[in-house]
C-alpha positions as CSV (number, residue, x, y, z in Angstrom):
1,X,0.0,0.0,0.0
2,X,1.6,3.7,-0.6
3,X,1.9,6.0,1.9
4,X,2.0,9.9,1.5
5,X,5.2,10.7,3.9
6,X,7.7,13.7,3.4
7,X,6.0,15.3,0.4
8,X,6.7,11.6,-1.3
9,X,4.3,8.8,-2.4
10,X,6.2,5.4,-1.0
11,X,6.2,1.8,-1.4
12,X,7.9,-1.1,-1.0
13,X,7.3,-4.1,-3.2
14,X,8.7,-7.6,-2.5
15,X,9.3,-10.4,-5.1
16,X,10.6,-14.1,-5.3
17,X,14.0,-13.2,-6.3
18,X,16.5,-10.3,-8.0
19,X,15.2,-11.4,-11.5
20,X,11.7,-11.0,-10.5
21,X,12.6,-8.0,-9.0
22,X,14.2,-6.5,-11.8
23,X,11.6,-7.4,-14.6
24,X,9.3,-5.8,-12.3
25,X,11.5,-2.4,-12.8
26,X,12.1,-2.7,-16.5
27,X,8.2,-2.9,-16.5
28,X,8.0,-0.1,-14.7
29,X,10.8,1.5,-16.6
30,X,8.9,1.7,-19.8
31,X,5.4,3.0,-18.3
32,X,7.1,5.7,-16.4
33,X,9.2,6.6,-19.8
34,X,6.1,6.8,-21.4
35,X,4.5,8.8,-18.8
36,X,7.5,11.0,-19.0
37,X,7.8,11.0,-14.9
38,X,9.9,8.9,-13.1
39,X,10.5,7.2,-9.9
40,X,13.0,7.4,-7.5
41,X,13.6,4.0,-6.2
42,X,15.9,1.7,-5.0
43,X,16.6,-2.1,-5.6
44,X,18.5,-4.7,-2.8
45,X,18.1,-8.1,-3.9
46,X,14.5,-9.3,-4.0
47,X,13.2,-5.5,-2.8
48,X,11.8,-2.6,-4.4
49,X,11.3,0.2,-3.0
50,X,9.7,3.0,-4.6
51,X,9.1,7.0,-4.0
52,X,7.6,9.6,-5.8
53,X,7.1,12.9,-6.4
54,X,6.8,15.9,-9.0
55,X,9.7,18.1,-9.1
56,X,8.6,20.3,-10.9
57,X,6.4,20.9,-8.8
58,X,8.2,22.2,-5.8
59,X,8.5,18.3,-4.7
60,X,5.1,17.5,-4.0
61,X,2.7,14.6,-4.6
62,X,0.4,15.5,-7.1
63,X,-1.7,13.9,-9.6
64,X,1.1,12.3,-11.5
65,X,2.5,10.8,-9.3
66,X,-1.4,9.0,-8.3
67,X,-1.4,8.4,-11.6
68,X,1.7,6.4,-11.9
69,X,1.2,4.7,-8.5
70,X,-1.5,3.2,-9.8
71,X,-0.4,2.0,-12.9
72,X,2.8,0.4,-10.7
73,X,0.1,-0.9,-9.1
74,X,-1.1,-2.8,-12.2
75,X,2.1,-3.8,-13.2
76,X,2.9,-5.8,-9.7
C-alpha cells in the first residue's frame, strides 16, 4: 500500500527473487518513460522500493505521481 510521507508517495514491493525484481523495474521502466515521470527508487536483492514525487512541482505529490502509482500498481 503507498503512503504519502515527506512530500513523497512510497512503497515497497517484495518479489521471489533479484530477477523478479528487476523485470518488475524494467516494467515499470517503460510506463514511467512513457508517462514522462519517473520514480525514484531503490533495488537490494529481492526488494523494491519506490518514492515519488513531482519536481517540478516544488516536490510535492500530485496527480502524477497517483497516476503512476497506480499504474505500478497494475504492473505488480
Amino acid at each position: 500500500m503507498w503512503k504519502e510521507e515527506n512530500n513523497k508517495l512510497q512503497r515497497s514491493f517484495k518479489f521471489k527473487d533479484f530477477s523478479e525484481a528487476f523485470a518488475f523495474m524494467t516494467r515499470v521502466a517503460l510506463a514511467a518513460e512513457k508517462m514522462d515521470h519517473h520514480p525514484e527508487w531503490t533495488n537490494v536483492y529481492n526488494t523494491v522500493d519506490i518514492k515519488l514525487c513531482s519536481h517540478d512541482a516544488g516536490n510535492k505529490v500530485t496527480d502524477k505521481d497517483r497516476k503512476l502509482a497506480k499504474t505500478i500498481d497494475g504492473i505488480a
